[in-house]
VOGU-3710 file (C-alpha; in Angstrom, 3 decimals, decimal comma):
1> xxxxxxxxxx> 101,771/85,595/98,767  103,466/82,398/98,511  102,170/78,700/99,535  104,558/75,938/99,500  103,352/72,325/100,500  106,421/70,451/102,615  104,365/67,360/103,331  101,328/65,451/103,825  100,681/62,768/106,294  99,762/59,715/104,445
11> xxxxxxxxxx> 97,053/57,983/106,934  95,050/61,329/106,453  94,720/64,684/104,560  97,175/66,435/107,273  99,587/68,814/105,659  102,385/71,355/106,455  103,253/73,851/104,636  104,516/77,402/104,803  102,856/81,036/103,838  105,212/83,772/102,882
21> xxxxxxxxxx> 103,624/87,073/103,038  105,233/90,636/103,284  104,991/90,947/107,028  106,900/87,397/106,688  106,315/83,362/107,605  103,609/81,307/108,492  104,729/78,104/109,284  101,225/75,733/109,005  98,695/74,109/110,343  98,778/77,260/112,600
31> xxxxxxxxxx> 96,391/78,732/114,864  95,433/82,382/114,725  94,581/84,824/118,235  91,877/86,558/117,230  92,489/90,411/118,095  89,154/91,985/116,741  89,941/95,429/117,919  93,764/95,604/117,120  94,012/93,686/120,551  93,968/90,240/121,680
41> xxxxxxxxxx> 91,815/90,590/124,977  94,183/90,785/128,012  97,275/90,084/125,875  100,275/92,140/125,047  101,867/92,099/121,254  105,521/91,111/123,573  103,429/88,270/124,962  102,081/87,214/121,535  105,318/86,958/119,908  107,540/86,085/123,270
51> xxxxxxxxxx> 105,265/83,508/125,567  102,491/82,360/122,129  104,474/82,244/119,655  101,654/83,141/117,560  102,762/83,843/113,250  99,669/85,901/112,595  96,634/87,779/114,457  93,422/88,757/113,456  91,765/92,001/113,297  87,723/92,561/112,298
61> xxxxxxxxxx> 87,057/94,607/109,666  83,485/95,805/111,119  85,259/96,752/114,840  88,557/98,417/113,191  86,106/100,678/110,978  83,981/101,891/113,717  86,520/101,947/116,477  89,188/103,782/115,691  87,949/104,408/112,002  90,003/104,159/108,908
71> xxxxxxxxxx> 91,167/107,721/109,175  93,365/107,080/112,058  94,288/103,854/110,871  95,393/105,798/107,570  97,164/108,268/109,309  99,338/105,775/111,381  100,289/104,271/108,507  98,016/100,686/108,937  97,265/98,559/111,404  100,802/96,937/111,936
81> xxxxxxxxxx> 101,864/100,608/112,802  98,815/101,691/114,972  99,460/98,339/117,622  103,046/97,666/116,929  102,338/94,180/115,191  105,199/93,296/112,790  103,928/89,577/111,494  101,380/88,909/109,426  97,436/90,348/110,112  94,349/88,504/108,758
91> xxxxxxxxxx> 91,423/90,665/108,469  87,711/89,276/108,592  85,541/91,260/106,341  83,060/92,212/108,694  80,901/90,250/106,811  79,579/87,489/110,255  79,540/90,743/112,383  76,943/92,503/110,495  74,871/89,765/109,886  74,801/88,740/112,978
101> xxxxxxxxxx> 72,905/91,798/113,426  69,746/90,889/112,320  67,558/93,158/113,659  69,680/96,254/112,996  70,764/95,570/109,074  68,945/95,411/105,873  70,574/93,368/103,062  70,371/93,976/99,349  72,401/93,008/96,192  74,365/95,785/96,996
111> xxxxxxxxxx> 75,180/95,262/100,437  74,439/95,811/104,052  72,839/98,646/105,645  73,291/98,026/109,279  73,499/100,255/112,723  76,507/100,315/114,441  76,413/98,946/118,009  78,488/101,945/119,406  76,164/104,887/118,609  72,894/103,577/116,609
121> xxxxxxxxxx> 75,003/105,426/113,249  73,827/103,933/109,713  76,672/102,312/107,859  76,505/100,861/104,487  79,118/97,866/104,062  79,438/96,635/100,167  82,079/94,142/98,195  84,040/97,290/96,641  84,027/99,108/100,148  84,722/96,471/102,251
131> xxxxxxxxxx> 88,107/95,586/99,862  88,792/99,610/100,223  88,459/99,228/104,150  90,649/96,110/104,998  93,130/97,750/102,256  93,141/100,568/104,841  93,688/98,540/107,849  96,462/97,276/105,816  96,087/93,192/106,441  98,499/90,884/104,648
141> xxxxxxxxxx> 95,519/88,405/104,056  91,445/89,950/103,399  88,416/88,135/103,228  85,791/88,545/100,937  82,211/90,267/101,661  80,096/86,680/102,526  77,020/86,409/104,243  76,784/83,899/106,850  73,534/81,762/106,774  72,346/80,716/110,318
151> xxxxxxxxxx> 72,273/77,071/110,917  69,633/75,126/110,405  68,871/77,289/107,226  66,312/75,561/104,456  67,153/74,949/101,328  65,822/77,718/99,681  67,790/80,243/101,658  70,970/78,792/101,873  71,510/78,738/98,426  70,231/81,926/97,888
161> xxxxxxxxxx> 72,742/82,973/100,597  75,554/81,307/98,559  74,183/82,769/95,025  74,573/86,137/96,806  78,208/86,020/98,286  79,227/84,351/94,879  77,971/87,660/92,738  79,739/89,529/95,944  83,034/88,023/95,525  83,024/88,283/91,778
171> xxxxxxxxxx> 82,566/92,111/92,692  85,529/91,900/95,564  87,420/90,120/93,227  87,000/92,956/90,423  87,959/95,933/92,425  90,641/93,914/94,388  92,595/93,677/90,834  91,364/97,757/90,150  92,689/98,813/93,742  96,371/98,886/95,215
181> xxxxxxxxxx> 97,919/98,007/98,470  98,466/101,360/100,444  101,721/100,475/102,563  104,240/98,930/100,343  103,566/95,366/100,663  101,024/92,668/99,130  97,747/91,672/100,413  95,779/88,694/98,990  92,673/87,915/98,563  90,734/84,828/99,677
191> xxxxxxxxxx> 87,130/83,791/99,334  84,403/81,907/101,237  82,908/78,739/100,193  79,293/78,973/101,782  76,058/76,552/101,163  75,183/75,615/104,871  75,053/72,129/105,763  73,878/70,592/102,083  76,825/69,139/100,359  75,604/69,812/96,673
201> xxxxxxxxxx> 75,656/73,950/98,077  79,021/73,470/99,184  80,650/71,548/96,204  78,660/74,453/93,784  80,353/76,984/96,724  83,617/75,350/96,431  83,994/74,853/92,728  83,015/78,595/92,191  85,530/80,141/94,980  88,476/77,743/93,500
211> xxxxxxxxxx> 87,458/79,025/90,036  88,790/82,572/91,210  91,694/81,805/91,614  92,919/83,492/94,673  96,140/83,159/97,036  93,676/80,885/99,500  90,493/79,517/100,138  88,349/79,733/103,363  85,424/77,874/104,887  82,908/79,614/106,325
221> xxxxxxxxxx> 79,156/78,931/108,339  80,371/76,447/110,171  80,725/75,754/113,871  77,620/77,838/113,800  75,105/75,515/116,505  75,450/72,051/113,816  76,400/69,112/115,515  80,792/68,593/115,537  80,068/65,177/112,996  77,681/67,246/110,528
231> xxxxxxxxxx> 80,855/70,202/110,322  83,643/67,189/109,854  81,324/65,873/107,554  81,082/69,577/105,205  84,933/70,280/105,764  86,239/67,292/104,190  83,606/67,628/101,195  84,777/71,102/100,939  88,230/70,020/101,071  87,800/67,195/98,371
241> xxxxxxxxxx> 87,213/70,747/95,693  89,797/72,970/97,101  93,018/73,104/95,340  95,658/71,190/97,038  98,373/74,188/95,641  96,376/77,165/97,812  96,000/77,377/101,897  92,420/76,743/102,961  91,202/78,392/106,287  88,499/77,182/108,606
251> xxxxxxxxxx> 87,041/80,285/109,987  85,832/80,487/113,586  86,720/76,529/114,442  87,505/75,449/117,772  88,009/73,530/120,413  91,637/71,863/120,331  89,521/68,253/119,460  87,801/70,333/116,477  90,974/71,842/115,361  93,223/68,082/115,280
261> xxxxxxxxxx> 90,177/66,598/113,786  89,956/69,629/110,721  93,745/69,049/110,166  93,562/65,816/109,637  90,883/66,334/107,008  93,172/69,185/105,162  92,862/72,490/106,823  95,843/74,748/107,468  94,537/77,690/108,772  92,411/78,095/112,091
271> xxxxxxxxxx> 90,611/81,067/114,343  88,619/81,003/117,316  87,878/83,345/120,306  87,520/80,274/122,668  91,089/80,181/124,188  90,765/83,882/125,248  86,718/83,675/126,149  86,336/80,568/128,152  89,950/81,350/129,557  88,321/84,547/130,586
281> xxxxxxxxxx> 85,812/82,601/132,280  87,845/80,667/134,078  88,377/77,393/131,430  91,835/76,048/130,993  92,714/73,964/127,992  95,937/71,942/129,189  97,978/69,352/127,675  96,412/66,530/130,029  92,469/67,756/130,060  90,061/70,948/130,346
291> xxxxxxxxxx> 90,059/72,470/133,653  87,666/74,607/135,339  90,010/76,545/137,712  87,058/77,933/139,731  86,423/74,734/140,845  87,483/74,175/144,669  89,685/71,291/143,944  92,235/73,794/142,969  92,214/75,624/146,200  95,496/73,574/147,779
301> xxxxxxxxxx> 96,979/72,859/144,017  100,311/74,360/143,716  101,566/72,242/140,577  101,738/74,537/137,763  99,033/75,535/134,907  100,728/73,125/132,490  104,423/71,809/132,658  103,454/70,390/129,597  104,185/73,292/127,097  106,939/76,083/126,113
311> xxxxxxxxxx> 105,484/78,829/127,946  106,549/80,824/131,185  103,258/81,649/132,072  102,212/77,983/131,552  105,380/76,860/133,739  105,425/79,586/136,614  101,718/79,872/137,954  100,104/77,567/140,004  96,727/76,416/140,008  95,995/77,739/143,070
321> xxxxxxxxxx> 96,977/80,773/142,670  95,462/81,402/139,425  91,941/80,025/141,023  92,959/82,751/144,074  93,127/85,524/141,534  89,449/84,025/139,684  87,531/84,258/143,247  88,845/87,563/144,153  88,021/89,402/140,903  91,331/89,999/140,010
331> xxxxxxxxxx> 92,015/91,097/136,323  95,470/89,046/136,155  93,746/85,666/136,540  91,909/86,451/133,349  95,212/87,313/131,678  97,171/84,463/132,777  94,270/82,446/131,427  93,845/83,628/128,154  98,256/83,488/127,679  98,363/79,795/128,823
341> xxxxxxxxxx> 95,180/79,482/126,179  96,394/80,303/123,562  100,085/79,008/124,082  98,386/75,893/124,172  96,653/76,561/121,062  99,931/77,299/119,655  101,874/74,241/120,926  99,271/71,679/119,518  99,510/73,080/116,210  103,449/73,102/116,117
351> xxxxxxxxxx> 102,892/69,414/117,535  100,573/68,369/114,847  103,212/69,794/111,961  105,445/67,942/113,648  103,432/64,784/113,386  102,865/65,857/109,905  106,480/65,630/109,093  107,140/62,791/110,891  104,094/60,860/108,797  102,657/59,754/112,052
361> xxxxxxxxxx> 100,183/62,537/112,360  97,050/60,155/112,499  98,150/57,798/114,945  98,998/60,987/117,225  95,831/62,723/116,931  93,841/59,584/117,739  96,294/58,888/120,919  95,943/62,973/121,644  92,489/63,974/121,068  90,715/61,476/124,342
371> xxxxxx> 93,357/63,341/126,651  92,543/66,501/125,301  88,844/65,891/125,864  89,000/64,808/130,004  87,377/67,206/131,836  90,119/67,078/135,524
//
């Protein structure tokens, strides 16, 4: 994997860049769907590529290996074969899944013993066999085994936590360098810089991870329930130890506020289930304000979702029909959602590189981000 820097905006931290992996490239800052069972929720991969423009997916490394299970992923030849993907797949180790499982896992130094939630079955998930699994799935880009701290966390346990995934990822990183890829192409490894919401965890977190030396870098345990200042405040410590040279990845951030806000501190990389959840629910991020399309000031709307944006789903519904299809039940309105979502996810992110570029990224964001907050 290659990371090239092409600029950075020079009233903030804001880069763009580009990733070139073997399933080809990511142009960034970039957005990522999250599809956590080979599948983003309601969306087809001709929609992904054709109406969201979306570089890269994600799949879960906990879902993929109880649901199908890495011997059918094996036999179709990976996960870009099994769904008919051809760009590049992140996979999450599994790692926030398990432990998110607290009453049904045990953790020890050499991993987690936890119940699936399909069938009660006892699974064992450590560093060496987590690398094995996502080399199965076949992602371009896999995370390290991490565990997650809860927030708040004391002291005591958060760097515990941290001491933990750092003797994990010095294992991942060991049998990452004794394994091969399985499909032709490279995968890379990055780790997760942990250590809660206490900056001397997450400078010790940071230094470690960018001691590795790995294709990228990723944040993780945050957007976890602390306050948005407290996880702007951790980011751009975080970001003040990660190499400038490697991508760094802000895992499970955000709202389209959160995600302008992160760039501008130095992140390239973001996922979040947001645009497909809250679309699901009826919550419509738009290039003018949030809208709750259930509401009954949509009832007699017929402007369109968002003329806004490059996106025919976004251009050809109107709000009133897409709040029809939300009080009747009807499975499209949850689909046309979640498109226009994450389109819109999309669209900010190609806007913001082309701030970048420009070198007015700063001023943009702070015109941007009040419009993107009105709730219409």
């Amino acid at each position: 994997m290659e990371f090239n820097l092409t600029a950075t905006d020079s009233a903030s931290s804001a880069r763009a860049g580009v990733i070139k992996t073997g399933h080809g490239e990511i142009e960034t800052p970039i957005f990522m769907p999250v599809g956590t069972v080979g599948s983003v929720k309601a969306v087809t991969q001709q929609q992904l590529k054709e109406e969201i423009k979306a570089e890269i997916i994600l799949g879960n490394t906990y879902h993929l290996y109880l649901r199908p299970g890495i011997d059918v992923l094996e036999q179709a030849g990976g996960l870009h074969k099994f769904n008919g993907w051809d760009k590049p797949i992140l996979t999450d180790s599994g790692g926030y899944q398990v432990f998110s499982l607290s009453n049904n896992r045990k953790l020890t130094e050499e991993g987690a013993l936890f119940q699936s939630h399909i069938d009660g079955s006892r699974h064992l998930f450590t560093p060496e066999n987590v690398i094995d699994i996502q080399r199965s799935i076949g992602a371009d880009i896999i995370m390290a085994f991490d565990e997650c701290p809860p927030y708040p966390s004391d002291y005591t346990y958060a760097r515990t936590s941290m001491e933990l995934t750092h003797r994990w990822l010095t294992r991942c990183v060991q049998h990452m360098g004794e394994t091969e890829p399985k499909y032709g192409y490279e995968q890379s490894l990055f780790p997760i810089v942990q250590g809660s919401t206490y900056k001397d965890l997450r400078k010790a977190s940071t230094e470690f991870i960018a001691s590795m030396g790995c294709d990228g870098n990723a944040i993780g345990g945050l957007s976890v329930g602390e306050p948005e200042e407290m996880m702007y405040e951790m980011c751009a410590h975080c970001c003040e130890y990660l190499p400038e040279d490697k991508p760094r990845y802000l895992m499970g951030v955000g709202t389209p506020w959160n995600i302008l806000e992160n760039i501008a501190l130095g992140i390239d990389m973001f996922d979040c289930v947001m645009p497909t959840r809250n679309g699901r629910n009826g919550m419509l991020f738009t290039s003018k304000g949030v809208i709750n399309i259930k509401n009954k000031k949509w009832e007699t709307d017929f402007s369109v979702i968002d003329d806004g944006i490059d996106c025919h789903t976004s251009n050809f519904y109107t709000k009133a029909y897409v709040r029809h299809l939300f009080a009747a039940n009807e499975i499209l309105g949850m689909q046309i959602a979640s498109i226009h979502n994450l389109a819109f996810y999309l669209h900010l992110v190609k806007q913001a590189r082309h701030h970048i570029l420009q070198g007015d990224y700063n001023t943009w964001k702070n015109e941007t981000i009040p419009v993107l907050k009105q709730r219409l």
